[in-house]
C-alpha positions as CSV (number, residue, x, y, z in Angstrom):
1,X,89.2,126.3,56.5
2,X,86.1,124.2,55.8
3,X,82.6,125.9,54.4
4,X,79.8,125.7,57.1
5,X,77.1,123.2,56.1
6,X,74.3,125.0,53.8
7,X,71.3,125.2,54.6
8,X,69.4,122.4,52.3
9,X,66.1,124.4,52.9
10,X,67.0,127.0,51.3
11,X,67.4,124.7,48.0
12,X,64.2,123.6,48.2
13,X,62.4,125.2,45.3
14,X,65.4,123.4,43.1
15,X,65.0,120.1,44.8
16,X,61.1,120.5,43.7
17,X,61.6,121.5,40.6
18,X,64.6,119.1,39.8
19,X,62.1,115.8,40.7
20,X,59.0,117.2,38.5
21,X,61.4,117.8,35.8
22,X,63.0,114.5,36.3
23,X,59.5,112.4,36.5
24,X,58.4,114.2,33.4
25,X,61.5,112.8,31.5
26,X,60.8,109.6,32.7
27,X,57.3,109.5,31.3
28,X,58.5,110.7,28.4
29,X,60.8,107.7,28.0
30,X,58.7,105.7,29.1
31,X,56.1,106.8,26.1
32,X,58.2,107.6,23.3
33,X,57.2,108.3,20.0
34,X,55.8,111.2,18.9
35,X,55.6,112.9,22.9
36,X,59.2,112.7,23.5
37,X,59.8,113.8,19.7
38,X,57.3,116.9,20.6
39,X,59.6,117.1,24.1
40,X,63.2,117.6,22.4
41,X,61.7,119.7,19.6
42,X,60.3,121.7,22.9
43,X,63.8,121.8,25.1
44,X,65.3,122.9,21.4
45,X,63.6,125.6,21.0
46,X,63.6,126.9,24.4
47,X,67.2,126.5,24.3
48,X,68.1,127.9,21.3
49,X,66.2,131.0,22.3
50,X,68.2,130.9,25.7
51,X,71.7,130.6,23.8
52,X,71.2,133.4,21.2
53,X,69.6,135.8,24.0
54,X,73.1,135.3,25.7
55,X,74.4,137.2,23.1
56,X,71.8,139.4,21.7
57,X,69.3,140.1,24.5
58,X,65.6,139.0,24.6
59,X,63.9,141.0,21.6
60,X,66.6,141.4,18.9
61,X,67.1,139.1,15.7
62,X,63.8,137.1,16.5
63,X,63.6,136.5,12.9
64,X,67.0,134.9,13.2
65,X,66.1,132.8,16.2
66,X,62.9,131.3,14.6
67,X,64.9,130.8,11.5
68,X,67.7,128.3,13.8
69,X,64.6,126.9,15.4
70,X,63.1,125.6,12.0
71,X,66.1,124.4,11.0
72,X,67.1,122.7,14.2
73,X,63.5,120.8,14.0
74,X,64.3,119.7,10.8
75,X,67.3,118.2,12.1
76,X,65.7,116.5,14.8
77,X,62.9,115.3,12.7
78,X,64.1,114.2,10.2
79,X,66.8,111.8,12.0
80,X,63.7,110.8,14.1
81,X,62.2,109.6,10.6
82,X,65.6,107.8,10.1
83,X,66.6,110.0,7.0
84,X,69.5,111.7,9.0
85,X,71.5,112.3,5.9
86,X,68.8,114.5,4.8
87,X,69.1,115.8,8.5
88,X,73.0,117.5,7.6
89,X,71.0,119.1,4.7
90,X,69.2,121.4,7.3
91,X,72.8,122.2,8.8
92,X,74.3,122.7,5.6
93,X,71.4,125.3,4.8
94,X,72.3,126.9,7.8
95,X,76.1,127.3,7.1
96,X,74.7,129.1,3.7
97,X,72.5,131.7,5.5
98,X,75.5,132.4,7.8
99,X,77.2,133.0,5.1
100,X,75.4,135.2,3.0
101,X,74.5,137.2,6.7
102,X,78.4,137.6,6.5
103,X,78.6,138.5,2.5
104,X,76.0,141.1,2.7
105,X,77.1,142.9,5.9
106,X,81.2,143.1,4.9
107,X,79.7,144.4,1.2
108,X,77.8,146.7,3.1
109,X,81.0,148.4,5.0
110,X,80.4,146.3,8.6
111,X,83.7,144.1,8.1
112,X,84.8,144.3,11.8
113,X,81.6,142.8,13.1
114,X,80.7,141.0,10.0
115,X,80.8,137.7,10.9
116,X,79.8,137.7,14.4
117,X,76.1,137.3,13.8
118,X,76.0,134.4,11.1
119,X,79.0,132.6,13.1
120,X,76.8,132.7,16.1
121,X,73.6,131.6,14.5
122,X,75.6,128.3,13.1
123,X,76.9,128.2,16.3
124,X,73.5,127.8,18.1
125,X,72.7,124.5,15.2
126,X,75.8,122.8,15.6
127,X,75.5,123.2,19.8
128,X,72.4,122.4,20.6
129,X,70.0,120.7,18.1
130,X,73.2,118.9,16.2
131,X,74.0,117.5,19.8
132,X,71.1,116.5,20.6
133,X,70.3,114.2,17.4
134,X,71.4,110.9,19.7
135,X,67.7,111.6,21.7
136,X,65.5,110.5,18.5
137,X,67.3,107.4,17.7
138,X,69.2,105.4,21.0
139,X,66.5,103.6,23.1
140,X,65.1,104.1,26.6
141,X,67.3,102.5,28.4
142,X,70.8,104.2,26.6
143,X,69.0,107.7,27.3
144,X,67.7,106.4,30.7
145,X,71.8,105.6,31.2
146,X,73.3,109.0,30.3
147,X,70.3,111.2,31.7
148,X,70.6,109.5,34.7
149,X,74.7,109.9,34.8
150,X,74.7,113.5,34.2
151,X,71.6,114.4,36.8
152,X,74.0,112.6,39.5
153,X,76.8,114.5,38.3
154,X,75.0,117.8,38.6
155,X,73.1,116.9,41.9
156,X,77.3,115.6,43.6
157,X,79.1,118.2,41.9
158,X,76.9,120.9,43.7
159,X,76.1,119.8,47.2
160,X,79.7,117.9,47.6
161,X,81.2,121.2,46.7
162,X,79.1,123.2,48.9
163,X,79.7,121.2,51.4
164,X,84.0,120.5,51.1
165,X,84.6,122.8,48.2
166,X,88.3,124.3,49.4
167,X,90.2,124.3,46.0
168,X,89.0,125.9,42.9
169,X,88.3,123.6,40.0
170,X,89.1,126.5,36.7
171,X,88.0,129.8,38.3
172,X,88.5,132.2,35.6
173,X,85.7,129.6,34.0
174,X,83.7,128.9,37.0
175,X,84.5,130.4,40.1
176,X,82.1,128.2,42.2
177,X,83.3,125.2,40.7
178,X,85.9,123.3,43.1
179,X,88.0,120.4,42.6
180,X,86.1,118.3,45.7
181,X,83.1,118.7,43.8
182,X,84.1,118.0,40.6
183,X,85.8,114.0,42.5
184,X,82.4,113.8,44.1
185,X,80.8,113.9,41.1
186,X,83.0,111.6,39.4
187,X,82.2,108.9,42.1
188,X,78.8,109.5,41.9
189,X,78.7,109.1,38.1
190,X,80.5,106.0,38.0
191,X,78.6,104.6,41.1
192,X,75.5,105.3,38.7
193,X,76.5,104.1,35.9
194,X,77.5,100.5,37.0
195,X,74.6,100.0,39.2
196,X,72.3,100.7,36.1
197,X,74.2,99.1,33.7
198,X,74.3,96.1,35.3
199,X,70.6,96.3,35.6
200,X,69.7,97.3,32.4
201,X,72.9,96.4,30.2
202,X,74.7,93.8,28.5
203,X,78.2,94.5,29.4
204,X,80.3,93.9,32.4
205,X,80.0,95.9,35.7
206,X,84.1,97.3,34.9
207,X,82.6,98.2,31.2
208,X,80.5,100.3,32.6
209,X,82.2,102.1,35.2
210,X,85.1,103.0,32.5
211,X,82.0,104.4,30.3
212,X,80.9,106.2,34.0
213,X,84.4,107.9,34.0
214,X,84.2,108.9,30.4
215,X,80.1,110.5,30.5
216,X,80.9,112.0,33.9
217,X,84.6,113.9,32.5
218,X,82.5,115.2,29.4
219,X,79.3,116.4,31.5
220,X,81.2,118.2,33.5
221,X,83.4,119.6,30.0
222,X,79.5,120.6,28.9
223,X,79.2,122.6,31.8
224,X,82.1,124.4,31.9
225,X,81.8,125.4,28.2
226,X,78.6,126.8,29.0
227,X,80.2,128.6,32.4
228,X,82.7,130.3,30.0
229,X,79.7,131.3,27.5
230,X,78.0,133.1,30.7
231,X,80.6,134.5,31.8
232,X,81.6,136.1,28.7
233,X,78.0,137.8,28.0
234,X,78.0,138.4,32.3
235,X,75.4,136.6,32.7
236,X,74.4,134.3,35.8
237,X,72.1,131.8,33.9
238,X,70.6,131.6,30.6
239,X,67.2,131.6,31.8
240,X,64.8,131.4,34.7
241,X,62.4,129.3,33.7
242,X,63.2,126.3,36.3
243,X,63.4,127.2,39.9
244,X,66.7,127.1,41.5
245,X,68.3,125.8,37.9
246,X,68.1,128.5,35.7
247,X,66.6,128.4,32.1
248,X,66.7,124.7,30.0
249,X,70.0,125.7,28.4
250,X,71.8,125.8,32.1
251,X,70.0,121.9,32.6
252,X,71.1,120.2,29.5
253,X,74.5,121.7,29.3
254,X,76.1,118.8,30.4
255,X,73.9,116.4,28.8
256,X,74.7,118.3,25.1
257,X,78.6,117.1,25.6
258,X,77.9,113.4,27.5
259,X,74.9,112.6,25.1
260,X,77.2,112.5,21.8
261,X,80.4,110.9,23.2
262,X,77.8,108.0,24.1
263,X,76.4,108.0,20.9
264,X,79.8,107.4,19.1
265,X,81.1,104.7,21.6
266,X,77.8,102.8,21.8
267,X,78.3,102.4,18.2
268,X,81.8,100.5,18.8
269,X,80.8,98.9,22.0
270,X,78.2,96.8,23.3
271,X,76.8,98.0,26.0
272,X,73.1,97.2,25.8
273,X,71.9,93.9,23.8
């Protein structure tokens, strides 16, 4: 039995919100520099604050957060200054704070829930500021590629399975997730991908719809990870500061798994001159 069409109206404060936040970007590519620097140190922190409120509210451990945030600025700005070995230095310090959070609670009789905290807070650096290290070194048009690939996975994913969803992609993950949706946004992706790597690229068109097929199976791997995190805390979205998406953390989750795997292959292939 087929859904009934939705009612695209309805979506309206999400389609508003999804072009402002898409021109924005744009500009901010278009720029560069020190604005989209300012922009990812921005989505950073917002996100960070998004991830560990998952799992400790809104007011607890802010000392924690603004620690992660420091450190995850430091990562980003430091590989922005091209000194990214100096960047793993900020990670590392975080790995040492996690564990002396762990060494001083187990002394201190908490073993069973010991590690929880500090494994959470290196969590929050290696997931979002660590993956998101590709954004102050690969050049407009890369990012303009992979943004654009995720976006169109997002937008088919949702309206194709509103609109056909009948089988269930992974719903212990995702219940809303189907497996029409998930194809649509495949297509889409790859469709994308080729048209704006022929435009803006150097290799050919079947190049790039293999590196459609690969962005597009990781996006949607970004946001099913995040799914499961929601769903473990029972939590709908990580935030509501964009209409109809949710906080930052529920818009770049796909972009934090497709934005790396680019990173690595556009090291091996070339896709842009």
């Amino acid at each position: 039995m087929s859904q009934s069409r939705p009612d695209f109206s309805s979506h309206l404060p999400r389609l508003v919100s999804g072009v402002c936040l898409a021109a924005f970007v744009a500009f901010m590519l278009y720029v560069r520099g020190m604005p989209l620097l300012l922009f990812v140190l921005g989505v950073t922190a917002v996100s960070l604050w998004e991830f560990y409120s998952l799992f400790w509210g809104h007011r607890d451990r802010i000392l924690t957060r603004m620690c992660a945030i420091l450190l995850g600025w430091g990562m980003l700005c430091l590989t922005w200054m091209r000194r990214p070995q100096d960047a793993l230095v900020f990670l590392g310090a975080g790995f040492l704070i996690a564990a002396l959070s762990f060494l001083f609670r187990w002394d201190l009789g908490d073993e069973r829930e010991a590690f929880a905290p500090g494994g959470l807070f290196l969590t929050g650096l290696a997931y979002i500021p660590l993956l998101l290290l590709p954004t102050t070194y690969l050049s407009s048009p890369k990012l303009l590629l992979v943004i654009c690939c995720v976006a169109v996975s997002d937008i088919a994913a949702y309206y194709v399975g509103t609109r056909y969803g009948q089988h269930k992609l992974w719903p212990r993950v995702s219940p809303n997730k189907s497996a029409e949706g998930a194809l649509g946004s495949m297509v889409a992706c790859v469709i994308v991908c080729t048209v704006l790597g022929v435009i803006l690229g150097a290799a050919p068109w079947w190049g790039f719809a293999l590196l459609g097929i690969v962005l597009n199976v990781f996006a949607q791997l970004g946001d099913l990870f995040e799914s499961a995190l929601k769903r473990s805390c029972n939590c709908k979205d990580s935030g509501v500061l964009l209409p109809g998406h949710g906080g930052v953390l529920d818009r770049i989750d796909s972009l934090l798994f497709s934005l790396p795997v680019f990173a690595v292959v556009d090291q091996w292939f070339p896709f842009f001159k």
